[in-house]
PQR file of N, CA, C, O and H, with PARSE charges and radii, in Angstrom:
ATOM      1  N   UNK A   1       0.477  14.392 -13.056 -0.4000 1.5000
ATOM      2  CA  UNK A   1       1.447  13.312 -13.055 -0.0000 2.0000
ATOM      3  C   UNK A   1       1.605  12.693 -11.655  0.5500 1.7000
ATOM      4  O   UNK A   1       1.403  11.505 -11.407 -0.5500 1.4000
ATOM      5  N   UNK A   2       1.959  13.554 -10.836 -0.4000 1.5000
ATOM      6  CA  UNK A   2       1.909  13.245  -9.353 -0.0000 2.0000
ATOM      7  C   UNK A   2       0.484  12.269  -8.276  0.5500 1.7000
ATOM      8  O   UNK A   2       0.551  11.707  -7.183 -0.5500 1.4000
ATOM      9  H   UNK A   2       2.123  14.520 -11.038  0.4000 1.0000
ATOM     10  N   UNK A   3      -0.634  12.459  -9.231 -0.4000 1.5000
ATOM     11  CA  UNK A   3      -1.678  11.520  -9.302 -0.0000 2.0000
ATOM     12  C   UNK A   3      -1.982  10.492  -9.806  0.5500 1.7000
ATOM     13  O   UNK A   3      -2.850   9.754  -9.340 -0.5500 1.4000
ATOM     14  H   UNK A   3      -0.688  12.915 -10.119  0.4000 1.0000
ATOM     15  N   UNK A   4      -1.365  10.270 -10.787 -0.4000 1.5000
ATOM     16  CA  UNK A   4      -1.360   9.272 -11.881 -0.0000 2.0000
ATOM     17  C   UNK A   4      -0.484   8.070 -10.595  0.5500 1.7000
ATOM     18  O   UNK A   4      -0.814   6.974 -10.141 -0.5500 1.4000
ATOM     19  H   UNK A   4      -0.660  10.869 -11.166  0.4000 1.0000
ATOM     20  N   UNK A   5       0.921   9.122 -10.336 -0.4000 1.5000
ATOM     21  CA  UNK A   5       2.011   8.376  -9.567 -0.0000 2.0000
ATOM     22  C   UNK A   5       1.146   7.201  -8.063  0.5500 1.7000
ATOM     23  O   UNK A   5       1.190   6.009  -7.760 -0.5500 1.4000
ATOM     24  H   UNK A   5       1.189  10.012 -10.704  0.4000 1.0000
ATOM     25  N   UNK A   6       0.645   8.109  -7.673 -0.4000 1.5000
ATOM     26  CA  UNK A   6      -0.330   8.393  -6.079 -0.0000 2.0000
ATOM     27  C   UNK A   6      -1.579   7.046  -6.893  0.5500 1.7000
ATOM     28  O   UNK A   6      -1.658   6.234  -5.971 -0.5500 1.4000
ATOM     29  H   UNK A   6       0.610   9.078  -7.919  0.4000 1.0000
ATOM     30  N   UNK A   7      -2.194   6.671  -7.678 -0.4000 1.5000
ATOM     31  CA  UNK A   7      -2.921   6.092  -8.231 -0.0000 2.0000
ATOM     32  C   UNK A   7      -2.351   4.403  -8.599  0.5500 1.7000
ATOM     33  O   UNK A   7      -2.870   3.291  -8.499 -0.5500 1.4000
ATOM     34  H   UNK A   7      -2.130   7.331  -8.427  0.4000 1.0000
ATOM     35  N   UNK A   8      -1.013   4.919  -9.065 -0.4000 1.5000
ATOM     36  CA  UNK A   8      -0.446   3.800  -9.654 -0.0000 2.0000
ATOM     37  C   UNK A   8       0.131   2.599  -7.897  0.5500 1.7000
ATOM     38  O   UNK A   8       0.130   1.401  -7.617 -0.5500 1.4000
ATOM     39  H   UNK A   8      -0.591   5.822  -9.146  0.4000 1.0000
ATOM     40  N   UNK A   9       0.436   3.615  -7.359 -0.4000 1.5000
ATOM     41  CA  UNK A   9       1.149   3.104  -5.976 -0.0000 2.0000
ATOM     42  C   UNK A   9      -0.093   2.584  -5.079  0.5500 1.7000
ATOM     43  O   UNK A   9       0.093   1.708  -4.235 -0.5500 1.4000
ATOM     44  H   UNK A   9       0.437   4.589  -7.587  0.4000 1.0000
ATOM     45  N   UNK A  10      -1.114   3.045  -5.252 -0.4000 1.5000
ATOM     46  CA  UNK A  10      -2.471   2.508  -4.638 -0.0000 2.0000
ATOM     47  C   UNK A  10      -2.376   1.191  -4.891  0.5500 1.7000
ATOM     48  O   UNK A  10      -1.987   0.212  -4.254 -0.5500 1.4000
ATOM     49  H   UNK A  10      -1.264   3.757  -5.938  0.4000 1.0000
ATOM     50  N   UNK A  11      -2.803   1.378  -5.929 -0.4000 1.5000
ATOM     51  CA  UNK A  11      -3.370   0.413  -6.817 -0.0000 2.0000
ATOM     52  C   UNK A  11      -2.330  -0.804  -7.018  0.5500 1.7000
ATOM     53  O   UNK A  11      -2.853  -1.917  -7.081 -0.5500 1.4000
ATOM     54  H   UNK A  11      -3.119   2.174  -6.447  0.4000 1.0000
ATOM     55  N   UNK A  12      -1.286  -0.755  -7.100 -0.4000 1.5000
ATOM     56  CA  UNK A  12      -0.249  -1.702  -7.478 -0.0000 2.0000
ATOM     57  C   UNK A  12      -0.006  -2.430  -6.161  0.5500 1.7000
ATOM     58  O   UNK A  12      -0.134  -3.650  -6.269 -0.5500 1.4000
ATOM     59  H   UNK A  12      -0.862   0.149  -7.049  0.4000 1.0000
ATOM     60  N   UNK A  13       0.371  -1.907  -4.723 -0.4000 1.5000
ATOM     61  CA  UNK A  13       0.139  -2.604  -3.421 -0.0000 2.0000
ATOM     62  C   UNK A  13      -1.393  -3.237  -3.084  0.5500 1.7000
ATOM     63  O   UNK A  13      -1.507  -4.236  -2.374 -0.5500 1.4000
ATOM     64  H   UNK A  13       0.476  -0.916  -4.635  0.4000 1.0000
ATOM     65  N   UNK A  14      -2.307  -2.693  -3.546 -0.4000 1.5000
ATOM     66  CA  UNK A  14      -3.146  -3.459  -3.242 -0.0000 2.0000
ATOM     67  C   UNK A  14      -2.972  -4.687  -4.175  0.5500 1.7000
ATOM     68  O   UNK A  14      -3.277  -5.627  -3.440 -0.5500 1.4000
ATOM     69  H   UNK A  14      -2.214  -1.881  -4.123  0.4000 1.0000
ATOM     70  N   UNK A  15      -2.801  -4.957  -4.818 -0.4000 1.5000
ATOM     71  CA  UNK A  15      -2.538  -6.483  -5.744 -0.0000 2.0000
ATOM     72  C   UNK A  15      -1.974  -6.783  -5.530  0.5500 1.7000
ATOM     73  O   UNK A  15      -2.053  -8.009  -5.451 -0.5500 1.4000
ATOM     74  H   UNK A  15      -2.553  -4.194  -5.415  0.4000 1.0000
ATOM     75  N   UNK A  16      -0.590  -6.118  -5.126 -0.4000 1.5000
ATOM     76  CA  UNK A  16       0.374  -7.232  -4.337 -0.0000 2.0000
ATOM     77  C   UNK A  16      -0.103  -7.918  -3.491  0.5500 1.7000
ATOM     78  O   UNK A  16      -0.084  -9.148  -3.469 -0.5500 1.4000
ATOM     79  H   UNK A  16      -0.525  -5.122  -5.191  0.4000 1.0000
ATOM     80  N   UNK A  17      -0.772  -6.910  -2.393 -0.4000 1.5000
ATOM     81  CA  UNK A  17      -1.316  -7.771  -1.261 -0.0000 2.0000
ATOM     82  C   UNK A  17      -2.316  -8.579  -1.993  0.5500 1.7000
ATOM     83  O   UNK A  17      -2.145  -9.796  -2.062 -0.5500 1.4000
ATOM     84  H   UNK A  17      -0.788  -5.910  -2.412  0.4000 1.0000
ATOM     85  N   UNK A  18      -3.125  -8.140  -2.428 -0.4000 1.5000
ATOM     86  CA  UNK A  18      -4.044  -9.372  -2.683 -0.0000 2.0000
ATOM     87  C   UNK A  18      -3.480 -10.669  -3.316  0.5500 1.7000
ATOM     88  O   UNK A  18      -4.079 -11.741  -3.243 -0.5500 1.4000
ATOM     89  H   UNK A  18      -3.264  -7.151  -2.372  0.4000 1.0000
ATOM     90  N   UNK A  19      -2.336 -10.511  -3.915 -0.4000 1.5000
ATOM     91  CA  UNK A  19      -1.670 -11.869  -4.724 -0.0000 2.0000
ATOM     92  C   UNK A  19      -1.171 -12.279  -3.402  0.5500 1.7000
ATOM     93  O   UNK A  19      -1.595 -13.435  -3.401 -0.5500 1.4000
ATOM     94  H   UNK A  19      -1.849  -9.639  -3.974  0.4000 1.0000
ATOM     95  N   UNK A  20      -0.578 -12.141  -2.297 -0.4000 1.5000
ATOM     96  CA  UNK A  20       0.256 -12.491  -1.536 -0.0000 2.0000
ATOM     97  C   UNK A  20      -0.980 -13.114  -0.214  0.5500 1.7000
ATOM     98  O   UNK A  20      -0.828 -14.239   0.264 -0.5500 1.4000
ATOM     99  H   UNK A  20      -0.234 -11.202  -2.298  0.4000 1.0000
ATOM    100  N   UNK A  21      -1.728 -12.525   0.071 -0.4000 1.5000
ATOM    101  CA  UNK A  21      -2.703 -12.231   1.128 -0.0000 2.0000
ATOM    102  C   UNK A  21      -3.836 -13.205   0.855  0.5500 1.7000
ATOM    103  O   UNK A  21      -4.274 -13.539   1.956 -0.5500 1.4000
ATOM    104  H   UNK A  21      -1.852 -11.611  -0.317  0.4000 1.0000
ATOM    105  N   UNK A  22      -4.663 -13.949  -0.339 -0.4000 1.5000
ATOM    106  CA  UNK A  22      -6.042 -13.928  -0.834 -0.0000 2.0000
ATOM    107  C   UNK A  22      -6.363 -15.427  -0.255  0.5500 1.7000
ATOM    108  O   UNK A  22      -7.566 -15.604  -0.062 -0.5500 1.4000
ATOM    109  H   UNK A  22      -4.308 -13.678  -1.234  0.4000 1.0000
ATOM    110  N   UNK A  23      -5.326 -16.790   0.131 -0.4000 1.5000
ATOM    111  CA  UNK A  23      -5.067 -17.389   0.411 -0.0000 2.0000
ATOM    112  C   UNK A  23      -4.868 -17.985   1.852  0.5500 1.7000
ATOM    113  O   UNK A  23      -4.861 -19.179   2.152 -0.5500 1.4000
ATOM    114  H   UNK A  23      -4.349 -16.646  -0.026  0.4000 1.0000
ATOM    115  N   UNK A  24      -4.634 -16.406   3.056 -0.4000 1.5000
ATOM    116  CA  UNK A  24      -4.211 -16.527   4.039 -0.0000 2.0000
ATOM    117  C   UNK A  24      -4.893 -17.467   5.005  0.5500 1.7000
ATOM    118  O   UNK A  24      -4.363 -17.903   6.027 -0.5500 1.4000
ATOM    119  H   UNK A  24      -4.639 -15.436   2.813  0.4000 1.0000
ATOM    120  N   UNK A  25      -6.382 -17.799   4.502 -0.4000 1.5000
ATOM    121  CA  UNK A  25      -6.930 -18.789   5.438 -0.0000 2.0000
ATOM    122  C   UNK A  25      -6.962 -20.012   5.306  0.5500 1.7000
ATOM    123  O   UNK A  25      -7.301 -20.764   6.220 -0.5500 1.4000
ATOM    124  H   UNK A  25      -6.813 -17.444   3.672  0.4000 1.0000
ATOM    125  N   UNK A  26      -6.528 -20.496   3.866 -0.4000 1.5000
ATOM    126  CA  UNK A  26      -6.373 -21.909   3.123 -0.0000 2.0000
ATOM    127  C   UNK A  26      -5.627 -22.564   3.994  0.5500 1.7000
ATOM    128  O   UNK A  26      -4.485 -22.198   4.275 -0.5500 1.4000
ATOM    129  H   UNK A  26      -6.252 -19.885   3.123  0.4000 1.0000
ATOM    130  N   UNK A  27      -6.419 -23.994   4.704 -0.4000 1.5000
ATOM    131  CA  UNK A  27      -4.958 -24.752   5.177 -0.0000 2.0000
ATOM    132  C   UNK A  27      -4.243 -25.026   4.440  0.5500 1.7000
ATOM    133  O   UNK A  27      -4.457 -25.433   3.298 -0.5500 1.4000
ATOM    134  H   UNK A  27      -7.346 -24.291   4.476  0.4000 1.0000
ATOM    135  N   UNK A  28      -2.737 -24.756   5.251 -0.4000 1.5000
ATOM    136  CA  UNK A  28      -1.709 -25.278   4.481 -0.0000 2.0000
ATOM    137  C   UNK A  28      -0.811 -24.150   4.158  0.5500 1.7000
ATOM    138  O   UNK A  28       0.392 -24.211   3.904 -0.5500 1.4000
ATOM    139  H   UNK A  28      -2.563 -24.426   6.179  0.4000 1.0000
ATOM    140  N   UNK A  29      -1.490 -23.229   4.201 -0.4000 1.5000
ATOM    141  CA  UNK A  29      -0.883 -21.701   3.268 -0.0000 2.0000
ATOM    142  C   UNK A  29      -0.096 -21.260   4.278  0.5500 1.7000
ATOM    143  O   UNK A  29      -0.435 -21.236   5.461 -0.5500 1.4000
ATOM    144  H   UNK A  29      -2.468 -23.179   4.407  0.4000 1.0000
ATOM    145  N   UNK A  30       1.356 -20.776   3.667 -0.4000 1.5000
ATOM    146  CA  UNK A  30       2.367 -20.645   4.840 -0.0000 2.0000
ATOM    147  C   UNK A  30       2.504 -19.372   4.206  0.5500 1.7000
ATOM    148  O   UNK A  30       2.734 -19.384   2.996 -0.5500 1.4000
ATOM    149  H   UNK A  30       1.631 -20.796   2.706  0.4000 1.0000
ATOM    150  N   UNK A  31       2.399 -18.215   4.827 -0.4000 1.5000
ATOM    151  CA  UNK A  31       2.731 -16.588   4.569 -0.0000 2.0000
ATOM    152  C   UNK A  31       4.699 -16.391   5.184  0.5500 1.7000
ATOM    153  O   UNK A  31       5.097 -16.619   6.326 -0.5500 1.4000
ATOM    154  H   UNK A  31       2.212 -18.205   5.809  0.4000 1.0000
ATOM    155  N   UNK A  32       5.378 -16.019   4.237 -0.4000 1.5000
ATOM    156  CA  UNK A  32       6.831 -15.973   4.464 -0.0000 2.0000
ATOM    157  C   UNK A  32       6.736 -14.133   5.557  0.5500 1.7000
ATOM    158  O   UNK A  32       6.021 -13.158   5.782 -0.5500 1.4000
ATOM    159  H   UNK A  32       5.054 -15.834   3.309  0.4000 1.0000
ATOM    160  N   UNK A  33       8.142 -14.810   5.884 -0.4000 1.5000
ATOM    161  CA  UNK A  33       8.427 -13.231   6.464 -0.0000 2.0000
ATOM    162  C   UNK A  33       8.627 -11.990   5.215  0.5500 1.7000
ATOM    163  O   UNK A  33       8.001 -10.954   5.436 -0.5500 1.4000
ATOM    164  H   UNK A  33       8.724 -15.602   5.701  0.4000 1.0000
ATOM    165  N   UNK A  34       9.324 -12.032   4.134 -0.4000 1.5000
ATOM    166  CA  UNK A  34       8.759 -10.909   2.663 -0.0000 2.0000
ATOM    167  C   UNK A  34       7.261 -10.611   2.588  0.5500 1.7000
ATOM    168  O   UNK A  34       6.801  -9.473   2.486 -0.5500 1.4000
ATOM    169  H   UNK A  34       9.832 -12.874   3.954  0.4000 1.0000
ATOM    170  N   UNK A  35       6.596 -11.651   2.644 -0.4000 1.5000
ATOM    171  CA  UNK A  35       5.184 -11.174   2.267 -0.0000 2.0000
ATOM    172  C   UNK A  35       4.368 -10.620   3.327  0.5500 1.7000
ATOM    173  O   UNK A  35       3.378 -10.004   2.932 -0.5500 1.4000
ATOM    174  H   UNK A  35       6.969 -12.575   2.728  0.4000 1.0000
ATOM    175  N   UNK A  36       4.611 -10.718   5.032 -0.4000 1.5000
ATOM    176  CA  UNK A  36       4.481 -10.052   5.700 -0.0000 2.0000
ATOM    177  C   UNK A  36       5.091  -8.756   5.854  0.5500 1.7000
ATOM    178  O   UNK A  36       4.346  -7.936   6.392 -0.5500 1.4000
ATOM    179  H   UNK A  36       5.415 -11.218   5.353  0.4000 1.0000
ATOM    180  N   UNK A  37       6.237  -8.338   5.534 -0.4000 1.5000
ATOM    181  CA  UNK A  37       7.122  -7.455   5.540 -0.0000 2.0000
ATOM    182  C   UNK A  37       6.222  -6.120   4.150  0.5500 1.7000
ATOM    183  O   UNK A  37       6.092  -4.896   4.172 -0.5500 1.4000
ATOM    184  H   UNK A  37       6.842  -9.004   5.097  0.4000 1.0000
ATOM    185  N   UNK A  38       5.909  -6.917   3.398 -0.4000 1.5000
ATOM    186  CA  UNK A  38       5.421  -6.067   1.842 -0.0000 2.0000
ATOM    187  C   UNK A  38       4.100  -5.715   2.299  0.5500 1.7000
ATOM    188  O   UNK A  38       3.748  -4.571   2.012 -0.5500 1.4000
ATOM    189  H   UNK A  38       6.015  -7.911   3.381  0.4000 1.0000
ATOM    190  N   UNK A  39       3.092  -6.602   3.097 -0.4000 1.5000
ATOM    191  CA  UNK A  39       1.925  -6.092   3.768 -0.0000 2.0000
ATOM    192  C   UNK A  39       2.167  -4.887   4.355  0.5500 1.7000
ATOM    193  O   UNK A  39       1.633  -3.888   3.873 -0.5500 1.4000
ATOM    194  H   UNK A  39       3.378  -7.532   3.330  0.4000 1.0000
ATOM    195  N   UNK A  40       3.140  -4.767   5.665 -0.4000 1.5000
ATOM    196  CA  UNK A  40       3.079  -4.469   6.603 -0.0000 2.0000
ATOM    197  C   UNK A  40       3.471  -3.003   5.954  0.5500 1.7000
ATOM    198  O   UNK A  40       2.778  -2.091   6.405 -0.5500 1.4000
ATOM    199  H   UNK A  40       3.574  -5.578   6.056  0.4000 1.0000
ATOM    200  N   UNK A  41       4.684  -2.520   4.753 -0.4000 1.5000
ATOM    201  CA  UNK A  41       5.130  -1.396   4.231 -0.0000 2.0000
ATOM    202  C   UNK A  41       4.268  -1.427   3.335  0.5500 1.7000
ATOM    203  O   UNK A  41       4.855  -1.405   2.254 -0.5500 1.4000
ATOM    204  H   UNK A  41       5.248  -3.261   4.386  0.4000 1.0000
ATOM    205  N   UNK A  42       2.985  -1.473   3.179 -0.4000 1.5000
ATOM    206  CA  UNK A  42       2.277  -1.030   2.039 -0.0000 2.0000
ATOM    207  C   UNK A  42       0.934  -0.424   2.653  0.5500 1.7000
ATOM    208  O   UNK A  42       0.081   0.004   1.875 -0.5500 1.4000
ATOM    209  H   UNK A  42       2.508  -1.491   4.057  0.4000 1.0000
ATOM    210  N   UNK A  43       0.768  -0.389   3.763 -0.4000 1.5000
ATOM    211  CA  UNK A  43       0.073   0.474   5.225 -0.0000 2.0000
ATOM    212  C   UNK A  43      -0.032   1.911   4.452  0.5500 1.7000
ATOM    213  O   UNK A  43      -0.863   2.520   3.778 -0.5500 1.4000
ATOM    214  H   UNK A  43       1.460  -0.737   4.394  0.4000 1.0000
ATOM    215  N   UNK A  44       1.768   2.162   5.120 -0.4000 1.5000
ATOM    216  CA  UNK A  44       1.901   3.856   4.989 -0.0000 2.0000
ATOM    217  C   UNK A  44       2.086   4.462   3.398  0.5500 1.7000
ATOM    218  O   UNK A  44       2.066   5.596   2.919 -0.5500 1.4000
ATOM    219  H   UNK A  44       2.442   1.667   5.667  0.4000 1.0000
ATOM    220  N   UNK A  45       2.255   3.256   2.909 -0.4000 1.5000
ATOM    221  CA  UNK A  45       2.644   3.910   1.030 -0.0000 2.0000
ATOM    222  C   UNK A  45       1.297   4.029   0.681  0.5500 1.7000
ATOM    223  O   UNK A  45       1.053   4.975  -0.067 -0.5500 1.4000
ATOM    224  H   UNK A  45       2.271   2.334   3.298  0.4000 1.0000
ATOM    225  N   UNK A  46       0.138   3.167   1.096 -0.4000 1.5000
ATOM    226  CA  UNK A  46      -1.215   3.440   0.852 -0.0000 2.0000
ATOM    227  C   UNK A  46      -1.328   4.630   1.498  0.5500 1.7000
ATOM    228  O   UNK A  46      -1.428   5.496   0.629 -0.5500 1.4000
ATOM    229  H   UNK A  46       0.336   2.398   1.703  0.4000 1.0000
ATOM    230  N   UNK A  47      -1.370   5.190   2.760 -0.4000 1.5000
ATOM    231  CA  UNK A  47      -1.911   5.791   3.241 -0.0000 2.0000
ATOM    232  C   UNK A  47      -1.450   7.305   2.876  0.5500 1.7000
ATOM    233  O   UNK A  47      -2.140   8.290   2.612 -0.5500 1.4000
ATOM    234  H   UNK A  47      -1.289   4.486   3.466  0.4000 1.0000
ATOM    235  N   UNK A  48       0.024   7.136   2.958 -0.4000 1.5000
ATOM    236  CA  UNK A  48       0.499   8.950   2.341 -0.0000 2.0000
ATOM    237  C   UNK A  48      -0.119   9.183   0.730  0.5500 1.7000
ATOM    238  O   UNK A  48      -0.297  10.339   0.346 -0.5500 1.4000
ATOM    239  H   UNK A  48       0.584   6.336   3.173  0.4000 1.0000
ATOM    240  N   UNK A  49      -0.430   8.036  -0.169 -0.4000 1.5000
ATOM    241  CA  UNK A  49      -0.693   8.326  -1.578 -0.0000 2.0000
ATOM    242  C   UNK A  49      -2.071   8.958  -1.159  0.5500 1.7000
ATOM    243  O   UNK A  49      -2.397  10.095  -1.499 -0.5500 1.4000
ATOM    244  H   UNK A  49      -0.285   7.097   0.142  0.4000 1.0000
ATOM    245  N   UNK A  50      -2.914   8.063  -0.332 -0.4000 1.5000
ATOM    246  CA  UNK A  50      -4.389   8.231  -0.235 -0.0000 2.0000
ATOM    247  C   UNK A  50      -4.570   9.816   0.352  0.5500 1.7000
ATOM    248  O   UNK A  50      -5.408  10.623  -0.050 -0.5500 1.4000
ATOM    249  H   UNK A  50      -2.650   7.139  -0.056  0.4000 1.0000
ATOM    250  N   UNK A  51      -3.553  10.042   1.414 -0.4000 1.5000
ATOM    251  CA  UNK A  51      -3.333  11.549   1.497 -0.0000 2.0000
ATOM    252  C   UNK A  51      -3.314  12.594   0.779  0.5500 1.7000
ATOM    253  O   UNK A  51      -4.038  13.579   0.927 -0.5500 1.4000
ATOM    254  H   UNK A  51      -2.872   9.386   1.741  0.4000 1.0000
ATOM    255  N   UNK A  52      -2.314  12.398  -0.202 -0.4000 1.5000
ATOM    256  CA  UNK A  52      -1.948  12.889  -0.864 -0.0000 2.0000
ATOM    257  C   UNK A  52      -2.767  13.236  -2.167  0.5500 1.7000
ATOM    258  O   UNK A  52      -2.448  14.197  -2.866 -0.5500 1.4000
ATOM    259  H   UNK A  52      -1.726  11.598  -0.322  0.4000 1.0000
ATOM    260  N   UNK A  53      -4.097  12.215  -2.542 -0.4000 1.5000
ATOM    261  CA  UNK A  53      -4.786  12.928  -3.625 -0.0000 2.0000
ATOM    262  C   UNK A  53      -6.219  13.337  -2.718  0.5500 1.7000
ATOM    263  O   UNK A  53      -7.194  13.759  -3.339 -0.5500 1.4000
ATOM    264  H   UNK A  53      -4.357  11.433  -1.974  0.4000 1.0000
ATOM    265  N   UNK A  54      -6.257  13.224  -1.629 -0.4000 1.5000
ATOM    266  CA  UNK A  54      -7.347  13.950  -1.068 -0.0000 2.0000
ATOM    267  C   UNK A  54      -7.056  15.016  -0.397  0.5500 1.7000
ATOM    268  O   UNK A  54      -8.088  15.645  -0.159 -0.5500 1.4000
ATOM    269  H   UNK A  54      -5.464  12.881  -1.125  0.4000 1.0000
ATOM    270  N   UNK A  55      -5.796  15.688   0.166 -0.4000 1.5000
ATOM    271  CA  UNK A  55      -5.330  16.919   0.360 -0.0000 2.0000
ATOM    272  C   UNK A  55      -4.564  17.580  -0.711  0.5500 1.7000
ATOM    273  O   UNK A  55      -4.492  18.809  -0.704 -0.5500 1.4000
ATOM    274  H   UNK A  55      -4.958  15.177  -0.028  0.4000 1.0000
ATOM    275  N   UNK A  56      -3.880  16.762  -1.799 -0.4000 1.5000
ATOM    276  CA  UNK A  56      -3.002  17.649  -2.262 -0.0000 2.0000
ATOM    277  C   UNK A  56      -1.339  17.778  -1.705  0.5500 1.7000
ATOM    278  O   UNK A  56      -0.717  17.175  -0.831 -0.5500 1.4000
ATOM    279  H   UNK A  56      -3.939  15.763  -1.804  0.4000 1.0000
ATOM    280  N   UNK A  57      -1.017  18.734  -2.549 -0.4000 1.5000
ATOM    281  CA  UNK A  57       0.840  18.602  -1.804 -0.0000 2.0000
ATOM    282  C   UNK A  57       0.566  19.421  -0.488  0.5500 1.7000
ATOM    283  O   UNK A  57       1.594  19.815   0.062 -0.5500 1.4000
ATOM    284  H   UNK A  57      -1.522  19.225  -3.259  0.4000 1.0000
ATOM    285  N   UNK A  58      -0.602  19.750   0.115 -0.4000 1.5000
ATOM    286  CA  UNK A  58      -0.010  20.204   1.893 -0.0000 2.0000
ATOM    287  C   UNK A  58       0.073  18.864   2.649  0.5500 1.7000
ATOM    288  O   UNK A  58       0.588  18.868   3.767 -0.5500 1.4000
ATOM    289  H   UNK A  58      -1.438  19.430  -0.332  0.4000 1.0000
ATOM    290  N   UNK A  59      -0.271  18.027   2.263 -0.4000 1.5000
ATOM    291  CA  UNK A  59      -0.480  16.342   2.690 -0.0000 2.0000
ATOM    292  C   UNK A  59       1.245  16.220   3.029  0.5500 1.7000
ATOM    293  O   UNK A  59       1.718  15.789   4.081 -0.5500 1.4000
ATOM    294  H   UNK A  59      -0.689  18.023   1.355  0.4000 1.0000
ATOM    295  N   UNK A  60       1.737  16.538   2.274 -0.4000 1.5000
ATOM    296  CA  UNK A  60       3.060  15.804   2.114 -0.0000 2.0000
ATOM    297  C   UNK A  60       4.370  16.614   2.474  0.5500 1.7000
ATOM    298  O   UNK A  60       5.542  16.265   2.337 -0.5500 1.4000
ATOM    299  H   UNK A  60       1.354  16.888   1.419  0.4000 1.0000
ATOM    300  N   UNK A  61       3.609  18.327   3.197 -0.4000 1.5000
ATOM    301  CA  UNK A  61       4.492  19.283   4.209 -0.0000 2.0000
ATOM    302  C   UNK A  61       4.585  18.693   5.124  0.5500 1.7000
ATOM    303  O   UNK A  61       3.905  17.695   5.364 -0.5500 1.4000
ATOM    304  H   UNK A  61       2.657  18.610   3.308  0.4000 1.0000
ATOM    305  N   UNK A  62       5.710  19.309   6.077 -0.4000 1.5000
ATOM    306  CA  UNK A  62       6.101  18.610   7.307 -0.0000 2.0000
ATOM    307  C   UNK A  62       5.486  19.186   8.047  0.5500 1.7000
ATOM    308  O   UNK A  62       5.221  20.225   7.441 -0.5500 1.4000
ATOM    309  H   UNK A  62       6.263  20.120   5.882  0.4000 1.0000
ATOM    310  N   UNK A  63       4.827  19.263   9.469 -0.4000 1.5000
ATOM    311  CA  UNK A  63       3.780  19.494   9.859 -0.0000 2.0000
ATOM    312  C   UNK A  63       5.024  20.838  10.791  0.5500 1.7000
ATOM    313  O   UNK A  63       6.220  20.779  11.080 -0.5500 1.4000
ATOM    314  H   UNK A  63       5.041  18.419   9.961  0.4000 1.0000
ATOM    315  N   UNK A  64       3.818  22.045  11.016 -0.4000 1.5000
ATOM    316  CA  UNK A  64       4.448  23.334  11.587 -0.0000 2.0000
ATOM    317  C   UNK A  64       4.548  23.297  12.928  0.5500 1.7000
ATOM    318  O   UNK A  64       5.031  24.251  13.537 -0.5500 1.4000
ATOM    319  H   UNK A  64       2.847  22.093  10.782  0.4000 1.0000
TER
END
């Protein structure tokens, strides 16, 4: 379940970004401060999920 979770959170920020992001070089295309803000927190939610199904729950101990 906890993978499924870790899978779903991947996967769902990356489309955000890509709905928000795919555009960024189009003149004209004005990127708001939200959609920078949703980029910018979807870094570490990628990165602890991506942790998290390639280590497992020691990924997600607090370090000793």
């Amino acid at each position: 379940m906890k993978k499924a979770l870790a899978v779903t959170l991947i996967v769902g920020f990356l489309v955000v970004d890509f709905l928000f992001f795919h555009d960024i070089l189009k003149p004209g295309e004005v990127i708001t401060f939200p959609q920078y803000l949703t980029g910018l927190l979807s870094i570490p939610v990628i990165l602890v999920a991506g942790l998290y199904l390639i280590r497992g729950e020691e990924a997600l101990e607090p370090a000793r």
